[in-house]
Kinemage of the C-alpha trace (Angstrom):
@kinemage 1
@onewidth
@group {chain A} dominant
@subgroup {mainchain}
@vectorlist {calphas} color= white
{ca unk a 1} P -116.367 -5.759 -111.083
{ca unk a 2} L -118.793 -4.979 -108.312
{ca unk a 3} L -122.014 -6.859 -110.110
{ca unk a 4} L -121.232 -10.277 -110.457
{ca unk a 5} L -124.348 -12.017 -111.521
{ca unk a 6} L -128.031 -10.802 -111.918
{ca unk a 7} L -131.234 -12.299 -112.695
{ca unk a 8} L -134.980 -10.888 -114.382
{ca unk a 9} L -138.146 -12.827 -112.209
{ca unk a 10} L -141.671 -11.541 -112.446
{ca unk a 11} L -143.956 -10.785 -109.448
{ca unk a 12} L -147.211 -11.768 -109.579
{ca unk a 13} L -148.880 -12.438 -106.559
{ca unk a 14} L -150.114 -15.977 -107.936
{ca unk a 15} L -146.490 -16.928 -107.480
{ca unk a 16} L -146.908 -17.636 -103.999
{ca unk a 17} L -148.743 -20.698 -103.790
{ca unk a 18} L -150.999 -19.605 -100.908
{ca unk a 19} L -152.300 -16.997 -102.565
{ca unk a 20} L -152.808 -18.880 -106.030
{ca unk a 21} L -154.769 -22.083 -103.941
{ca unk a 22} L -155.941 -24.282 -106.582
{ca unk a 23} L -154.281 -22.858 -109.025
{ca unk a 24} L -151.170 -23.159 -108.075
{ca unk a 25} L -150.138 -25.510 -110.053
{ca unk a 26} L -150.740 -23.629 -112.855
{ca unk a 27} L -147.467 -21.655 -112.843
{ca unk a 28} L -145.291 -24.577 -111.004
{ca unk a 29} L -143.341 -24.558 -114.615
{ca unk a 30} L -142.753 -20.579 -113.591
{ca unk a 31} L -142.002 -21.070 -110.120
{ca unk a 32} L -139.475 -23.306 -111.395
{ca unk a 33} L -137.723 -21.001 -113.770
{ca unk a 34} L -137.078 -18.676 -110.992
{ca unk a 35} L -136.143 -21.082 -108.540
{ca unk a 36} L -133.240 -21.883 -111.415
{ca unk a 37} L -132.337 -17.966 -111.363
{ca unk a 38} L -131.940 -17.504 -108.052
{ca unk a 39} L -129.594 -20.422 -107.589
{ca unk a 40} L -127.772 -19.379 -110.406
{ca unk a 41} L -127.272 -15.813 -108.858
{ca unk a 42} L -126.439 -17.463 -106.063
{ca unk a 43} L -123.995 -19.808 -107.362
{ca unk a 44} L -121.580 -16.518 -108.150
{ca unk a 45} L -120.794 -15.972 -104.549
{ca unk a 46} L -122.063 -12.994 -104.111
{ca unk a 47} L -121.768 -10.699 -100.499
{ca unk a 48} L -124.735 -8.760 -101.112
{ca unk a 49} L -127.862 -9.182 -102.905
{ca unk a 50} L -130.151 -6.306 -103.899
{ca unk a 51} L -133.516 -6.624 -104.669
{ca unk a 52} L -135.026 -4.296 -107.549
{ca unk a 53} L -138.537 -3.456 -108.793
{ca unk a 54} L -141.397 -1.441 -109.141
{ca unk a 55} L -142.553 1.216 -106.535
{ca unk a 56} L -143.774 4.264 -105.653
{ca unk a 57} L -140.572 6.225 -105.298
{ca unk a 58} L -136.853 5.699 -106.238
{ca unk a 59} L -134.477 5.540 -103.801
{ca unk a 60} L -133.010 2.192 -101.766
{ca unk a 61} L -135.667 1.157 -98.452
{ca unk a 62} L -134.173 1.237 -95.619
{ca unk a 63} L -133.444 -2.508 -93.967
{ca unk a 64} L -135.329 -4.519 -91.839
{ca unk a 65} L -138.057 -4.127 -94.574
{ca unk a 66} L -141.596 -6.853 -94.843
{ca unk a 67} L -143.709 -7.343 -97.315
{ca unk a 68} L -147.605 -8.489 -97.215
{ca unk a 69} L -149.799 -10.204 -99.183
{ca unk a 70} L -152.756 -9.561 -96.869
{ca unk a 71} L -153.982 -7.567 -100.358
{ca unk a 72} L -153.685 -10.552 -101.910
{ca unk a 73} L -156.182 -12.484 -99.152
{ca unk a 74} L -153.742 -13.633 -97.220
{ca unk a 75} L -152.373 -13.280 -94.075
{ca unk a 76} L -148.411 -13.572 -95.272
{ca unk a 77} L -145.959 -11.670 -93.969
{ca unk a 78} L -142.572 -12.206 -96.234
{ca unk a 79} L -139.742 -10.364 -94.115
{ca unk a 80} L -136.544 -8.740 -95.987
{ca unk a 81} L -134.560 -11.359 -94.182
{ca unk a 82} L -134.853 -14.336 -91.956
{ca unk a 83} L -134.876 -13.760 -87.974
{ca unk a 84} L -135.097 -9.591 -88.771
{ca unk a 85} L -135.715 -7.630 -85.083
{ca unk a 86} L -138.541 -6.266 -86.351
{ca unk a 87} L -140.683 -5.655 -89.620
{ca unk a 88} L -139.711 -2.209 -90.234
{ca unk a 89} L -140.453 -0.735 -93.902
{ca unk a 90} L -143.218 -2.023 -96.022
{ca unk a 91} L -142.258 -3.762 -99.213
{ca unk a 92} L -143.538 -2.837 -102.161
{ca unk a 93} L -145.276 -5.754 -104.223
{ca unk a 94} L -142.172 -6.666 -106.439
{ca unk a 95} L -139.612 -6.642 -103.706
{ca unk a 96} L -142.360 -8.388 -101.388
{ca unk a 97} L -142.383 -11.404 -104.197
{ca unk a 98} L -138.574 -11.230 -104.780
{ca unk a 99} L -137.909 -11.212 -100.837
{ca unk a 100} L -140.302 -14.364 -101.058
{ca unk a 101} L -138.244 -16.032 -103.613
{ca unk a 102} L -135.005 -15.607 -101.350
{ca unk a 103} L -136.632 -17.158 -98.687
{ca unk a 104} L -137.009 -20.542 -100.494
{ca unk a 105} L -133.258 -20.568 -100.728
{ca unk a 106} L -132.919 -19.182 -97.450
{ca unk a 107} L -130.977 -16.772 -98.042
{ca unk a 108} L -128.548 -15.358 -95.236
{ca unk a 109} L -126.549 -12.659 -97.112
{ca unk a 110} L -126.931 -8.886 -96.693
{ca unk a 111} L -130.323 -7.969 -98.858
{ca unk a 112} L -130.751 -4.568 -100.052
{ca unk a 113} L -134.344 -3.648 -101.437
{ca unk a 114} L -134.590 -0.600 -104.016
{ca unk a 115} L -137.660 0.500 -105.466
{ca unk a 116} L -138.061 2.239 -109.108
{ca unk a 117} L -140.673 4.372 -109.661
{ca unk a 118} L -142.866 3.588 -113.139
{ca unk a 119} L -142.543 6.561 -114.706
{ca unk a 120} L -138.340 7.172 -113.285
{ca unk a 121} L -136.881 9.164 -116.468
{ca unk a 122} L -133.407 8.241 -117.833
{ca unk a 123} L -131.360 10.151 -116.031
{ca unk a 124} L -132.964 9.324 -112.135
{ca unk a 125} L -132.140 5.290 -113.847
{ca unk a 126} L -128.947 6.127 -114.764
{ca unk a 127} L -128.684 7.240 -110.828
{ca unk a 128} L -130.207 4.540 -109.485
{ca unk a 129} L -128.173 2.228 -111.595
{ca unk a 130} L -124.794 3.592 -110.313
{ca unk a 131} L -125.540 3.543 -106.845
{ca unk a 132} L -126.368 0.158 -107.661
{ca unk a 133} L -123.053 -0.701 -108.909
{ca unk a 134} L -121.649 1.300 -105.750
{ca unk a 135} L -123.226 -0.869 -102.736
{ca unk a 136} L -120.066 -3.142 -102.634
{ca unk a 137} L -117.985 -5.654 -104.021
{ca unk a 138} L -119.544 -8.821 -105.379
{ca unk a 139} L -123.087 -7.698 -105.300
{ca unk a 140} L -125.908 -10.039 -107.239
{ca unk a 141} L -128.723 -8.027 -108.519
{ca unk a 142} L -132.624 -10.002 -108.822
{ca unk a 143} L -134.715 -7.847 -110.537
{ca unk a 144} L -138.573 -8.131 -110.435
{ca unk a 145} L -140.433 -6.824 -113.331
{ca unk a 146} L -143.425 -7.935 -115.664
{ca unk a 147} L -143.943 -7.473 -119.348
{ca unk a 148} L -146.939 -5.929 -120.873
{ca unk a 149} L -150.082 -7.262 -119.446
{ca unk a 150} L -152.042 -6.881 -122.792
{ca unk a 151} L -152.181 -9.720 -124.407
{ca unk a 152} L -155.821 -10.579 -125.519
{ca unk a 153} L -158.772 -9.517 -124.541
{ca unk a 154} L -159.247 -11.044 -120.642
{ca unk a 155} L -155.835 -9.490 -119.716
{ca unk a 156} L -155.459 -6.746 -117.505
{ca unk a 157} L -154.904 -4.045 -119.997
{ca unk a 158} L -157.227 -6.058 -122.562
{ca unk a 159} L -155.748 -6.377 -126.211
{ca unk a 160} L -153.129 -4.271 -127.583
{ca unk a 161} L -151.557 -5.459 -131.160
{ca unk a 162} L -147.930 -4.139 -129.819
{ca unk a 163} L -147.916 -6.063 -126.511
{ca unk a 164} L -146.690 -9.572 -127.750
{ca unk a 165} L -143.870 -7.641 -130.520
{ca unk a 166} L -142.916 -5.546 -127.568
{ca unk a 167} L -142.644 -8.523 -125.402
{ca unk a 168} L -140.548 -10.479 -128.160
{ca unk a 169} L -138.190 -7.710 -128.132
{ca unk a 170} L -137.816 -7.997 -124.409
{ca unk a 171} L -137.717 -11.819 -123.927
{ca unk a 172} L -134.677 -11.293 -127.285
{ca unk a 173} L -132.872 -8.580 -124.940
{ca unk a 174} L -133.007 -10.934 -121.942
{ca unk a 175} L -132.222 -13.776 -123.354
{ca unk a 176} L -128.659 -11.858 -125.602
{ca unk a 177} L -127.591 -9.584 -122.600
{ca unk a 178} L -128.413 -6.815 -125.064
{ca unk a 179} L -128.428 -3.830 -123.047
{ca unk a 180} L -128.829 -1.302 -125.700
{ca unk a 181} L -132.322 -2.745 -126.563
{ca unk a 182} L -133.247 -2.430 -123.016
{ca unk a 183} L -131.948 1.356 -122.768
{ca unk a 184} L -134.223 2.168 -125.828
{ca unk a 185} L -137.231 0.696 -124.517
{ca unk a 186} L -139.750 3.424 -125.119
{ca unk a 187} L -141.287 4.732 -121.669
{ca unk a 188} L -144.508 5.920 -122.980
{ca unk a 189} L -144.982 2.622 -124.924
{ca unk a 190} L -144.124 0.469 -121.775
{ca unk a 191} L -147.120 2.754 -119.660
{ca unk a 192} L -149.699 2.033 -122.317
{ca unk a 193} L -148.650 -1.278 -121.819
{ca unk a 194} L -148.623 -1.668 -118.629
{ca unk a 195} L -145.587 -3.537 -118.962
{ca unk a 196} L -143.791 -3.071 -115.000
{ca unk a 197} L -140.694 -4.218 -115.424
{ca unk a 198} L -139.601 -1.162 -117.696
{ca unk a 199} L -137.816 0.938 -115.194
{ca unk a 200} L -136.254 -2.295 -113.661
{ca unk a 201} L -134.718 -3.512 -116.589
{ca unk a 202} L -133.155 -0.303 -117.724
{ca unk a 203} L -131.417 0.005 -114.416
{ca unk a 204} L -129.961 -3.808 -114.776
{ca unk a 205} L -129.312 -2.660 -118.178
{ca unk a 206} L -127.481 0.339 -116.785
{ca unk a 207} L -125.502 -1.508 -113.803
{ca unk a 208} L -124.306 -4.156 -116.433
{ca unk a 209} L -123.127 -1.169 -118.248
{ca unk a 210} L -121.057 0.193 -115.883
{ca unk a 211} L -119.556 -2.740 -114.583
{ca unk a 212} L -117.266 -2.809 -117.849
{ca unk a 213} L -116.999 -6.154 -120.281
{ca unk a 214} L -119.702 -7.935 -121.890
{ca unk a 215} L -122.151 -10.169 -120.167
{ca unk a 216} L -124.063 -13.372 -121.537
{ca unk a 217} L -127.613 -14.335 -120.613
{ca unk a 218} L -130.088 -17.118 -120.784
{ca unk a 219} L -133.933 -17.243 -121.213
{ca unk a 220} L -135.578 -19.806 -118.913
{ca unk a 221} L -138.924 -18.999 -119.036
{ca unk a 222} L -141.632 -16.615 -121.179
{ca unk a 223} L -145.358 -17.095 -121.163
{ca unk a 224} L -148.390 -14.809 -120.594
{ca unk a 225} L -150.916 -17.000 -118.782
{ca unk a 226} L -153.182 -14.804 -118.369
{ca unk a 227} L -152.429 -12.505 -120.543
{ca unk a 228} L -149.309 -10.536 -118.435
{ca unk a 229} L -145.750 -11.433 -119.794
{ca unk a 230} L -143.436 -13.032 -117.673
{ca unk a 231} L -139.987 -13.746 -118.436
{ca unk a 232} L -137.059 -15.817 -115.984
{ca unk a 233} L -133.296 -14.968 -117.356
{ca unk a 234} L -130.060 -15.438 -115.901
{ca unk a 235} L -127.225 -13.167 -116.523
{ca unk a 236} L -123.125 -13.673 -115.638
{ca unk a 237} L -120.063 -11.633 -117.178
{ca unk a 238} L -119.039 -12.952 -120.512
């Protein structure tokens, strides 16, 4: 069983307490939550660790890899690894925020960034979620993804009456392990919704698949502070 343990984190920038400043505190309960799933992922051992989200392409970036917040207003630089030779690729913003949440672990092991783009069909996730389950023995799998970010009317994507039911359904999947709810989340749907963490999740769903067995997961954390759905699970083989 190559995938071992995985966990679902968000990525906003605001994450990253310098770029939140005095509102930082504001999603400490969040920061939290994640902080949880990464140890957890952690705690099954794993040799490798690949880092999934949103980005323009599909297709794995190629290590040493950094991220930036300087979008963000700040001068960050949040490297694949610790003490990389140089910074190499750029990081798109979800693998920039889950590199970041390694870091506060510091985490030594192999990392392996792959990017999904938004609008990846089922049969380029399918793909992408065997040559997930092909990096390697013991691999742990932290996938960054938000919700829809329509829920009332100062949110990004303003109000949409589906956005919190298709965010229930989600934060249900997460929480059962069901992957067949993931599969079927609608594509077009998830774009109106601007709901990121589509493409992500149907590759975890995917890998998780293919590993064989059932798998169990937790929900440690759902909210929409301002008004984009994030959700925190852990996963492990049943």
């Amino acid at each position: 069983m190559p995938l071992v343990a995985a966990a679902v984190c968000p990525h906003p920038p605001l994450l990253v307490p310098e770029v939140a400043g005095a509102a930082a505190p504001e999603l400490d309960d969040l920061r939290a939550a994640c902080d949880t799933a990464v140890r957890g992922l952690l705690a099954a051992d794993p040799a490798t660790v690949v880092l999934l989200g949103a980005g323009p392409v599909t297709g794995a970036i190629p290590p040493p890899a950094t991220g930036s917040l300087q979008p963000w207003g700040v001068d960050l630089d949040v490297p694949l690894t610790p003490d990389q030779p140089d910074r190499g690729a750029v990081l798109p913003l979800s693998l920039t925020i889950g590199a970041w949440l390694l870091a506060r672990h510091a985490v030594r092991l192999p990392v392996i960034p792959v990017q999904v783009a938004a609008d990846a069909g089922p049969g380029e996730l399918a793909a992408l979620a065997d040559e997930v389950g092909a990096v390697g023995a013991r691999v742990a799998l932290l996938v960054l993804g938000d919700g829809s970010a329509c829920r009332g009317e100062k949110s990004p994507g303003y109000d949409d009456p589906r956005a919190r039911p298709y965010d229930q359904r989600v934060a249900s999947a997460l929480a059962e392990a069901d992957l067949d709810v993931l599969l079927d989340l609608d594509p077009v749907v998830s774009a109106e919704l601007k709901a990121a963490g589509r493409a992500p999740w149907q590759v975890l769903a995917g890998a998780a698949w293919s590993t064989g067995g059932g798998w169990r997961g937790e929900l440690l954390h759902e909210s929409a502070p301002y008004g984009v759905a994030y959700f925190v699970a852990s996963w492990a083989p049943a």
